[in-house]
C-alpha positions as CSV (number, residue, x, y, z in Angstrom):
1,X,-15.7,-0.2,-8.6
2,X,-17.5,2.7,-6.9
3,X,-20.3,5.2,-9.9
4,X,-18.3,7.6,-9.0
5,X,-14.9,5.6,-10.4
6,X,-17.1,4.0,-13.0
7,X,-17.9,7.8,-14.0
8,X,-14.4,9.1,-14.0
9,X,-12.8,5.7,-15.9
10,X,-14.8,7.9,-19.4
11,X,-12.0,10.3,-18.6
12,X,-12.2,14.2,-17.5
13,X,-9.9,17.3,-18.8
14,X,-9.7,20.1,-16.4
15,X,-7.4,23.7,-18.0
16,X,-4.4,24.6,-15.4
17,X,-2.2,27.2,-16.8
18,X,1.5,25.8,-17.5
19,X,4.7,28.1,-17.5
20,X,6.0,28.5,-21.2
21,X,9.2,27.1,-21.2
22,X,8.8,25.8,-17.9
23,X,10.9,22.2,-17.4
24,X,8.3,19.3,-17.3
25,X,9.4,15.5,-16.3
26,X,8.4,13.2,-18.3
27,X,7.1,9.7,-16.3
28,X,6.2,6.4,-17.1
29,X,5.0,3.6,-15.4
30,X,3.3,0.1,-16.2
31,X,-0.1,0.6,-14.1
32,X,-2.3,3.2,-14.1
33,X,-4.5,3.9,-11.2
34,X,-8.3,2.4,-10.9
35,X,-10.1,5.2,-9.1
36,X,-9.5,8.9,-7.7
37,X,-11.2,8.4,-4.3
38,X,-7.9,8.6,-1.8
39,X,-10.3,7.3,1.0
40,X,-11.0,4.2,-1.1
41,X,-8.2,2.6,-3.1
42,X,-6.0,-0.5,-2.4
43,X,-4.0,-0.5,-5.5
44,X,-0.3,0.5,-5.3
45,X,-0.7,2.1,-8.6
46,X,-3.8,4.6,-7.6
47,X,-1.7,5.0,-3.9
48,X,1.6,6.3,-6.4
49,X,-0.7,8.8,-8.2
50,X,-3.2,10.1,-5.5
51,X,-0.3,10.5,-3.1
52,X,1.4,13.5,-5.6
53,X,-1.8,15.4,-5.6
54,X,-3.4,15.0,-1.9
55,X,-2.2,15.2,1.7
56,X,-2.4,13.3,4.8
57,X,-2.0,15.1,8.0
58,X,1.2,14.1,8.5
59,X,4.3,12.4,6.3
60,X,7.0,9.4,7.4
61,X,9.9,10.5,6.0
62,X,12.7,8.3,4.2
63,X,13.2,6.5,8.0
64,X,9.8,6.1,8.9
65,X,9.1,9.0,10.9
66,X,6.5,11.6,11.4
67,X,6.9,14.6,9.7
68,X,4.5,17.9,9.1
69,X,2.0,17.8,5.8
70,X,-1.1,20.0,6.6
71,X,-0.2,19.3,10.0
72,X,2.5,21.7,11.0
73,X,3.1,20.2,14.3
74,X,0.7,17.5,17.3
75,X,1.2,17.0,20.4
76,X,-0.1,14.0,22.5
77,X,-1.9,14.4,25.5
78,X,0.1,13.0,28.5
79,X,-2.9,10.4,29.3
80,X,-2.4,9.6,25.4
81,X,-6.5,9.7,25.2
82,X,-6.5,13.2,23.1
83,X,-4.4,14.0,19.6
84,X,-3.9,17.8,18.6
85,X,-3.0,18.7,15.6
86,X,-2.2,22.5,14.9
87,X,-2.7,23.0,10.9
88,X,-0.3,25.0,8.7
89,X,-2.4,28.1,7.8
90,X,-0.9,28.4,4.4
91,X,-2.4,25.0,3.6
92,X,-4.9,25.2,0.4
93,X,-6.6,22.9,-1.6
94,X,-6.3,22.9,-5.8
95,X,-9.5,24.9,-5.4
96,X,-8.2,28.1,-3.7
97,X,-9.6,27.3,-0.3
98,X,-7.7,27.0,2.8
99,X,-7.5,24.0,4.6
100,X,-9.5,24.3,7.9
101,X,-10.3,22.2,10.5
102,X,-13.3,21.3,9.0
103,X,-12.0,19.9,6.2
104,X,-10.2,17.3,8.8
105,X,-13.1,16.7,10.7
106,X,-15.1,15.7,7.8
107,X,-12.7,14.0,6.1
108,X,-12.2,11.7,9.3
109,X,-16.2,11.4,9.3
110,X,-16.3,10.1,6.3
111,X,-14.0,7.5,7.0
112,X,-15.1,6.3,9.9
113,X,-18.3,5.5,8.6
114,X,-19.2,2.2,7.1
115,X,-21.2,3.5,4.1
116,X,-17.8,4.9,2.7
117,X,-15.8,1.4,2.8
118,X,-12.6,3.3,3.3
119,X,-9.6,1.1,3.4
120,X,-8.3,2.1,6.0
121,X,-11.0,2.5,8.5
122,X,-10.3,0.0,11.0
123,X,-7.1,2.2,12.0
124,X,-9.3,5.0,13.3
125,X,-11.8,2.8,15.1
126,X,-10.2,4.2,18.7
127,X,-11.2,8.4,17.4
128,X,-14.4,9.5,20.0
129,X,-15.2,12.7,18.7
130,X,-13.5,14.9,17.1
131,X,-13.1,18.9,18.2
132,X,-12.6,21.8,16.5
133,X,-12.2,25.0,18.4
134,X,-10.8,27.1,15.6
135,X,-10.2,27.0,12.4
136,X,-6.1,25.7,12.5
137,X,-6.8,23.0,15.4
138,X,-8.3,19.9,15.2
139,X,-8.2,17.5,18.8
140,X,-9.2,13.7,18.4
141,X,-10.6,12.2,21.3
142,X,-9.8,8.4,21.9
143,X,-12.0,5.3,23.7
144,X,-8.6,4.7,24.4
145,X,-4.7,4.9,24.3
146,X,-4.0,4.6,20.5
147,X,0.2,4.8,19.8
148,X,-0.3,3.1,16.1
149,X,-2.6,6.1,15.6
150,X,0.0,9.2,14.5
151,X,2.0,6.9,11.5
152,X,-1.4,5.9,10.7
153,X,-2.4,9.2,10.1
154,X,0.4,9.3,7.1
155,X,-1.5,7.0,4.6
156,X,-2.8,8.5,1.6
157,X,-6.1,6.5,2.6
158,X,-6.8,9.1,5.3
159,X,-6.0,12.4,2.7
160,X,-8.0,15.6,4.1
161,X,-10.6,16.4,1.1
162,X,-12.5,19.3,1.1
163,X,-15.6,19.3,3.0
164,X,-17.5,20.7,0.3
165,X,-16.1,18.5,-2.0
166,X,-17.8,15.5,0.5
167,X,-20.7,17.9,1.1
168,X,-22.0,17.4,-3.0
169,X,-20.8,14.0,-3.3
170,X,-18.1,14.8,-5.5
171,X,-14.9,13.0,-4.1
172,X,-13.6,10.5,-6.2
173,X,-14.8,12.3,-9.5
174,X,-12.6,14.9,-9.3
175,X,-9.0,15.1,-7.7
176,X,-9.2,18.3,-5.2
177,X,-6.1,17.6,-3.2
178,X,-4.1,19.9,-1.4
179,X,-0.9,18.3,-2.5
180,X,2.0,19.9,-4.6
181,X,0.7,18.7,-8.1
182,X,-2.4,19.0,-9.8
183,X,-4.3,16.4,-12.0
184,X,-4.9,18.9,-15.1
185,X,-5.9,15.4,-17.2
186,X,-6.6,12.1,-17.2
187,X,-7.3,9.7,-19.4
188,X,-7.5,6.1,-18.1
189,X,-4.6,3.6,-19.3
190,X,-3.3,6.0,-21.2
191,X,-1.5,8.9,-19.3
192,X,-1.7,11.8,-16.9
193,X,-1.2,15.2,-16.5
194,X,0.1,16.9,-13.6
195,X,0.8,20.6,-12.9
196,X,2.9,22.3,-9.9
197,X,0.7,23.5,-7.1
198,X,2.1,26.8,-7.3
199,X,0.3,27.4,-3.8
200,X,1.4,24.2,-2.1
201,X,2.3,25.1,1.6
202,X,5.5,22.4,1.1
203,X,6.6,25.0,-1.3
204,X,8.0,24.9,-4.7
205,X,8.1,22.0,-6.8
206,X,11.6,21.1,-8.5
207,X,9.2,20.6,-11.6
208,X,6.5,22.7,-13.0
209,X,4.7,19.8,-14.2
210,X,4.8,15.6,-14.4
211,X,4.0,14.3,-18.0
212,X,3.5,10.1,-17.2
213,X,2.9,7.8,-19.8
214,X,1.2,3.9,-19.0
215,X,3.5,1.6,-20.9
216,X,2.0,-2.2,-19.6
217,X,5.2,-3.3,-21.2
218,X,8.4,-2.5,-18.9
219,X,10.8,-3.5,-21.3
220,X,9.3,-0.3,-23.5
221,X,9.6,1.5,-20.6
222,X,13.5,0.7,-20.6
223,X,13.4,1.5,-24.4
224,X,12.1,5.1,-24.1
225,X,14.3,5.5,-21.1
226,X,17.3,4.6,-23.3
227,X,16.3,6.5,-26.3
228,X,15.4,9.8,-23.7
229,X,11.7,10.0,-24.6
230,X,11.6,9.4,-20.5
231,X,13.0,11.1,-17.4
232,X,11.7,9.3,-15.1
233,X,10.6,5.8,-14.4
234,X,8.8,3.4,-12.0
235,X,9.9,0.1,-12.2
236,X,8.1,-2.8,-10.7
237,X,9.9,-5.7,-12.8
238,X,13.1,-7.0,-11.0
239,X,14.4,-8.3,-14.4
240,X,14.1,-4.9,-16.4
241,X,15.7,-3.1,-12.9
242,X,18.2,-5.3,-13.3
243,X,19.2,-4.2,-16.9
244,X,19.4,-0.5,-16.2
245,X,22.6,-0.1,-14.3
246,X,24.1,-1.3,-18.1
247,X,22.7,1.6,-19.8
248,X,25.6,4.8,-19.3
249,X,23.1,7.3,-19.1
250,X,20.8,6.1,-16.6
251,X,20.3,5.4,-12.7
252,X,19.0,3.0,-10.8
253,X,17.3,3.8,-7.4
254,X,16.6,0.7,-5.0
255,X,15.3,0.4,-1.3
256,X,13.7,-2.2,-0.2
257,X,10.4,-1.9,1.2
258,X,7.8,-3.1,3.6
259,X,5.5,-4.6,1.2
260,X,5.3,-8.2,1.2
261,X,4.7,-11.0,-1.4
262,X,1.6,-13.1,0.0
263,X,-0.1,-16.4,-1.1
264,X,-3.5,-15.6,1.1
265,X,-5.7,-18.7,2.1
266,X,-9.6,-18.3,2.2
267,X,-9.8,-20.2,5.6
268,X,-13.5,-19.7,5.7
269,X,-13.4,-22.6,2.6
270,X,-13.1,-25.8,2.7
271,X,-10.6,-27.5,3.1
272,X,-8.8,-24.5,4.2
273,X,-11.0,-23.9,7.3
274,X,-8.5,-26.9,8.5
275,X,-5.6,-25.8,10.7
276,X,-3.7,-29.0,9.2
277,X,-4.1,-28.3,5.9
278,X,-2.9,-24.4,5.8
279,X,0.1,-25.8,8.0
280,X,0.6,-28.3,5.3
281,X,0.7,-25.2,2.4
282,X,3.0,-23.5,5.0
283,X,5.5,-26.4,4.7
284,X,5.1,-27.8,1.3
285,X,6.0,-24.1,0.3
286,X,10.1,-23.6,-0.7
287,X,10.0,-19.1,-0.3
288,X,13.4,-19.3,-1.3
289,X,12.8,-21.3,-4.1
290,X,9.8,-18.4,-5.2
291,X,12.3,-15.7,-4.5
292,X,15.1,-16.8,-6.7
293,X,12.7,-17.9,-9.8
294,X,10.0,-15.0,-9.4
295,X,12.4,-12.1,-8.5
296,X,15.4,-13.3,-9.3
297,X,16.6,-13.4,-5.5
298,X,16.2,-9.7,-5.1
299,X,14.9,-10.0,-1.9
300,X,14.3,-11.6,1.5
301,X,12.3,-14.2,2.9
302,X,9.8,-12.7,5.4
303,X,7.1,-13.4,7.6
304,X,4.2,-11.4,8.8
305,X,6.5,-8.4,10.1
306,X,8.5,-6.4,7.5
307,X,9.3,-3.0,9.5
308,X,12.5,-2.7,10.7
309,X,12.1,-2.1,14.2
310,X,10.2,-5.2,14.8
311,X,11.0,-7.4,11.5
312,X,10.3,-11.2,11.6
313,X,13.4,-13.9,11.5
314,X,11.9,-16.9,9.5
315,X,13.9,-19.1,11.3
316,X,11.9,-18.6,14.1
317,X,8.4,-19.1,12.6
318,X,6.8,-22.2,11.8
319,X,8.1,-24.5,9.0
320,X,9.9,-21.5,7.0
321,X,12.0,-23.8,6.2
322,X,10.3,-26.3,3.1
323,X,9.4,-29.7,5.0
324,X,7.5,-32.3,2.5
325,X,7.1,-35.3,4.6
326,X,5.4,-33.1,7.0
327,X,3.0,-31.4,4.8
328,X,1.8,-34.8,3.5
329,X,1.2,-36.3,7.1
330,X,-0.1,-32.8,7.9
331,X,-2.5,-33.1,4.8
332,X,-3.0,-37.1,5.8
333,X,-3.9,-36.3,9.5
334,X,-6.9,-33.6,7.8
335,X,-8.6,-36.5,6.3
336,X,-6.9,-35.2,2.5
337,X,-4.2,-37.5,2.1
338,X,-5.6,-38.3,-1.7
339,X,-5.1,-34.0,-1.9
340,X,-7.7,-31.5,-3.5
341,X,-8.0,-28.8,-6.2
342,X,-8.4,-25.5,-5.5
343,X,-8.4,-21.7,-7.9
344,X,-5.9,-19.1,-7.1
345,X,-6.4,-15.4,-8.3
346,X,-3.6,-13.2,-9.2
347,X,-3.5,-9.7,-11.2
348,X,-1.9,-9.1,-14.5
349,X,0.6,-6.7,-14.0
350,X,0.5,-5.9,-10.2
351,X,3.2,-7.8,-9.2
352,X,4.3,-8.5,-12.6
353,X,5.8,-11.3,-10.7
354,X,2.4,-12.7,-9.8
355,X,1.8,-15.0,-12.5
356,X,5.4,-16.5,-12.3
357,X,4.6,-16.6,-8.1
358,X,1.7,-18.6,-9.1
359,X,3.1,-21.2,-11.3
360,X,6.0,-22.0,-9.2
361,X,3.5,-22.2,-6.2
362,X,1.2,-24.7,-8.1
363,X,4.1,-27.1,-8.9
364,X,5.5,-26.9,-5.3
365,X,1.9,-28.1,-3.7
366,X,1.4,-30.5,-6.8
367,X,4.1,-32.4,-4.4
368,X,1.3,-32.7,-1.6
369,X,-1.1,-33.7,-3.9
370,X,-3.1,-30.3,-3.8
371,X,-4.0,-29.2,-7.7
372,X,-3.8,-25.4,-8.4
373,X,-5.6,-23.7,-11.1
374,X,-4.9,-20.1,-11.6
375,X,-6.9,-17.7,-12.7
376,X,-5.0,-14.4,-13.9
377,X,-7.0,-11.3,-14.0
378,X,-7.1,-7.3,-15.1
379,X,-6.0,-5.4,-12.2
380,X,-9.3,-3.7,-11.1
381,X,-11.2,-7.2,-11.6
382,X,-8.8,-8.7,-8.9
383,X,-9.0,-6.0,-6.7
384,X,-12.9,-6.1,-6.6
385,X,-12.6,-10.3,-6.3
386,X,-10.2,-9.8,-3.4
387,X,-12.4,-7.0,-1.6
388,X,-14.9,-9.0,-1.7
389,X,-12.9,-12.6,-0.1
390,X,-14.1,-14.5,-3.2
391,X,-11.3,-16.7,-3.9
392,X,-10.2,-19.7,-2.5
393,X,-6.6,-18.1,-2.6
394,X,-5.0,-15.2,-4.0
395,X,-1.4,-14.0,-4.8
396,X,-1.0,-11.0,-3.7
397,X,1.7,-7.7,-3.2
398,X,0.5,-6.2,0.6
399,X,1.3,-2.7,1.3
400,X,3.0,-3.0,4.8
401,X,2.9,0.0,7.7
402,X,5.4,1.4,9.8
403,X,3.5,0.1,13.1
404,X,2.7,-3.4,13.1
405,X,-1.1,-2.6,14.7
406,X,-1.2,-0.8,11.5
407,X,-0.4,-2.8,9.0
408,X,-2.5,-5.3,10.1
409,X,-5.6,-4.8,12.4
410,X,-8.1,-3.9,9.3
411,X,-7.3,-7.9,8.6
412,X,-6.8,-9.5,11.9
413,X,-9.3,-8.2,14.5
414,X,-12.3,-8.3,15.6
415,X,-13.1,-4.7,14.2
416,X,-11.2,-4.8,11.7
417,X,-12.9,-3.6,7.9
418,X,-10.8,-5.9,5.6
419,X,-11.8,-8.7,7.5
420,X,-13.4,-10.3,4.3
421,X,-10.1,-10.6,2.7
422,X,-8.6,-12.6,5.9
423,X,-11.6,-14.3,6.9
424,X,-9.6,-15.2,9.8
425,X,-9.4,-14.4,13.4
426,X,-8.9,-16.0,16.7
427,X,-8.8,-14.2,20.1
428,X,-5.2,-14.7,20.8
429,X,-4.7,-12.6,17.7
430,X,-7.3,-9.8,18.7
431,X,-5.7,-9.7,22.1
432,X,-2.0,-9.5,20.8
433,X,-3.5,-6.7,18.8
434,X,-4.8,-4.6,21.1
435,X,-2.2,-5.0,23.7
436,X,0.0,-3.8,21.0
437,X,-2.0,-1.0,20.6
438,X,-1.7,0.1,24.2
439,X,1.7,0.0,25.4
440,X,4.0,3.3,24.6
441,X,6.7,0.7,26.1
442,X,9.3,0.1,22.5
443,X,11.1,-2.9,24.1
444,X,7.4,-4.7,25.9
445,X,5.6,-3.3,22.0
446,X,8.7,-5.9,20.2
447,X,7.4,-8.8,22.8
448,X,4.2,-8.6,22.1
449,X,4.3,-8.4,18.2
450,X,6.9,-11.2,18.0
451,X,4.5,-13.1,19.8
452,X,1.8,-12.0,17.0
453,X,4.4,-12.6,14.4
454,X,5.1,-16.4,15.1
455,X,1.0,-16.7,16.1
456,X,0.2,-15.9,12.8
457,X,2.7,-17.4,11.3
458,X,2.0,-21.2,12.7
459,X,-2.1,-20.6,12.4
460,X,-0.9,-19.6,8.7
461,X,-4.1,-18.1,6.9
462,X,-1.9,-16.6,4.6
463,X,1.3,-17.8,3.6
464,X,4.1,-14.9,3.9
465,X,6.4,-15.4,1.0
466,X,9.1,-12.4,0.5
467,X,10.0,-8.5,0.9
468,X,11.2,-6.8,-2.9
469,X,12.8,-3.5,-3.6
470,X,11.1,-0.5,-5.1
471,X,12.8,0.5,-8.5
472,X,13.0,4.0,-10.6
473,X,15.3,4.6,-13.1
474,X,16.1,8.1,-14.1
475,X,18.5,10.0,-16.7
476,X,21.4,11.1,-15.1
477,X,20.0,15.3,-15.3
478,X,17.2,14.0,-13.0
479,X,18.3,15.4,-9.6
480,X,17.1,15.0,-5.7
481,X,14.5,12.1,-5.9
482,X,14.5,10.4,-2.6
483,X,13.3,6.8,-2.3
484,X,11.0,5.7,0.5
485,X,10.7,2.0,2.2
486,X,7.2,2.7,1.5
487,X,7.6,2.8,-1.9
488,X,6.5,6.3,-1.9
489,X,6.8,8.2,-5.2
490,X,6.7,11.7,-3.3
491,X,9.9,12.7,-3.7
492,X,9.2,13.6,-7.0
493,X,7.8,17.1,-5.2
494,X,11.5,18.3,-5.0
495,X,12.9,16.8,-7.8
496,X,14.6,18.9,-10.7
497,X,15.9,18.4,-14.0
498,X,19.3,19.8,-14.7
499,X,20.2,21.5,-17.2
């Protein structure tokens, strides 16, 4: 955790005027967020809180495609070594100031450089320079043809801050977005406060203000959704989703998304720096069996690619389907026929099907003789331990991408800034990579990531378990919330309460 996090975790109370009278959803969710710092966090809980109050340049819509934030419209140059972006003027951040190219150009400074440890860095590695010849246009120069670049460019981890804001060291202590809500309070693990942006350039909010409690207990979330203490909820356990649909007065909104369900080897330890031995894992592994005992079968299978345009089919990756006698010659052939013990990490709470994941996973390689201890810890501690690539292995929920090079350069290449969680890479998988990041070609782009996909999948440094759903569950007055295979809570911008 950052000082500035560490600061903000004492909690902070800014005064925003509200609207007497004005109608005010009232949210609650199961995790709250561990920092403020858009450029910096990995958790889906701090992503589903930062992403109502900043903006990227751009948006992916409900199908995954580009759509204007402060960017009002980009263009491409025809060599594809230069990306303009042409800012909406009426853009302004929670501070009163406009958003100007500036703001961009620092913004992208900042992550680009090392000092920062942005999350997302390794996406941006291709920007030059970066121009500014007035104050609405912004033109990124490229080492090179970068297609992943534009979707990219939608993550919350690349939100424009204010350059001031960078300027005094202040990002990350204070939430100066340009987004459609305001944090007016915050106090950690306990609730938020959020206030329309009455001078959002999106325009007007369906709310004039978001009211979200942190219940850690989901089935008390399902309580105060029954008893209408709650409008509005985000549900992350398949087994209280699962009960809402019975209650009259509530809905259930599901969309499966591109996150993925992930047991992560450490292939830089011993024995897992042996090809034999993850390929052993792979196959002593039953995903289905996971699936239907961790989330209830509400899912798929998956390997490394989750986007639909360029999706994995298990059947064609190596040993998807669960093969014992092979994993124990496998293991036998490594020199650990007798087996070993190992730790595996997971977080309490994010998946709440982590610790379930883990337990069915340690019985399932107890048949190869490997012995699993696991090691549950509070959300921030496991995000610091899995930054940092201390574990042996680690059960983990992925955010996926709409671009393959996207979702999974900052692991998997040469450059990439998350390499210390992967601790693996070869050159087949760096050139795949960059090939993929090349070609404007849709039909020669699917060869080449399929050929990544099963790559990956048979050198298996991680073992790809399953895709989920995203859940909310509203009252039946809650109107226009849209659901995003991202898992994107953003539709709560246009979102209203009926009378």
């Amino acid at each position: 955790m950052s000082c500035a996090t560490a600061a903000i975790a004492l909690g902070f109370s800014v005064a925003l005027p509200v609207q007497a009278g004005a109608a005010t959803l009232k949210m609650a969710w199961s995790q709250d967020a561990t920092g403020l710092d858009p450029h910096k966090q990995t958790a889906f809980s701090s992503i589903r809180l930062l992403e109502l109050v900043y903006e990227p340049l751009i948006r992916l819509d409900a199908n995954l495609q580009p759509i204007p934030a402060i960017a009002a419209s980009w263009t491409f140059a025809d060599d594809a070594k230069s990306l303009t972006f042409k800012l909406d003027p009426k853009a302004k951040f929670h501070n009163g100031a406009t958003v100007t190219a500036k703001d961009v150009k620092a913004s992208f400074e900042r992550i680009l450089d090392q000092a920062t440890a942005a999350a997302a860095r390794a996406n941006y590695l291709s920007i030059a320079s970066i121009d500014t010849p007035d104050d609405q246009t912004v033109v990124f120069n490229l080492s090179q043809p970068d297609v992943p670049l534009l979707t990219a460019m939608s993550s919350i981890n690349a939100a424009i801050v204010p350059a001031s804001e960078i300027a005094a060291g202040k990002v990350g202590t204070q939430a100066v977005g340009s987004g459609p809500f305001k944090l007016a309070k915050w106090e950690p693990n306990v609730r938020e406060t959020l206030t329309a942006n009455a001078e959002w350039a999106g325009g007007k909010t369906g709310v004039e203000g978001i009211d979200i409690t942190v219940l850690p207990d989901e089935n008390a979330i399902l309580a105060a959704l029954r008893a209408k203490k709650v409008d509005f909820a985000l549900i992350n356990d398949p087994l209280v989703a699962t009960l809402v649909p019975s209650v009259p007065t509530l809905k259930l909104n599901k969309v499966q998304v591109l996150a993925y369900h992930v047991l992560q080897l450490n292939p830089s330890r011993k024995p897992m720096t042996e090809l034999a031995v993850r390929q052993a894992i792979s196959c002593a592994v039953d995903r289905k069996d996971i699936l239907d005992t961790a989330l209830l079968g509400e899912g798929e299978v998956t390997g490394p690619l989750t986007m639909p345009t360029y999706r994995s089919k298990p059947e064609d990756l190596f040993c998807y389907k669960q093969d014992l006698e092979k994993a124990k010659k496998l293991m036998a052939d490594a020199g650990y026929a007798d087996g070993f013990s190992a730790t595996v990490i997971a977080a309490t709470g994010e998946p709440p099907t982590a610790a379930s994941e883990a337990q069915v996973l340690q019985s399932q390689l107890k048949e190869i003789g490997i012995n699993l201890d696991i090691r549950l810890m509070e959300l921030n501690v496991f995000v610091d331990t899995w930054l940092k690539g201390d574990f042996d292995m680690a059960v983990a929920l992925n955010g996926g991408r709409a671009d393959p090079y996207s979702m999974y350069n900052r692991y998997f290449t040469k450059t990439g800034n998350l390499q210390k969680v992967a601790n693996y890479i070869d050159d087949t998988l760096d050139d795949l990579m960059q090939k993929g990041r090349v070609e404007t070609d849709v039909a020669k782009r699917k060869e080449i990531f399929s050929a990544f996909d099963k790559h990956l999948a048979e050198k298996a440094p991680w073992i790809w378990l399953y895709t989920g759903f995203s859940y909310t569950a509203q009252q039946q007055n809650v109107d226009g919330f849209v659901s995003s295979p991202d898992g994107s809570l953003f539709g709560l911008a246009k979102t209203t309460l009926k009378p």
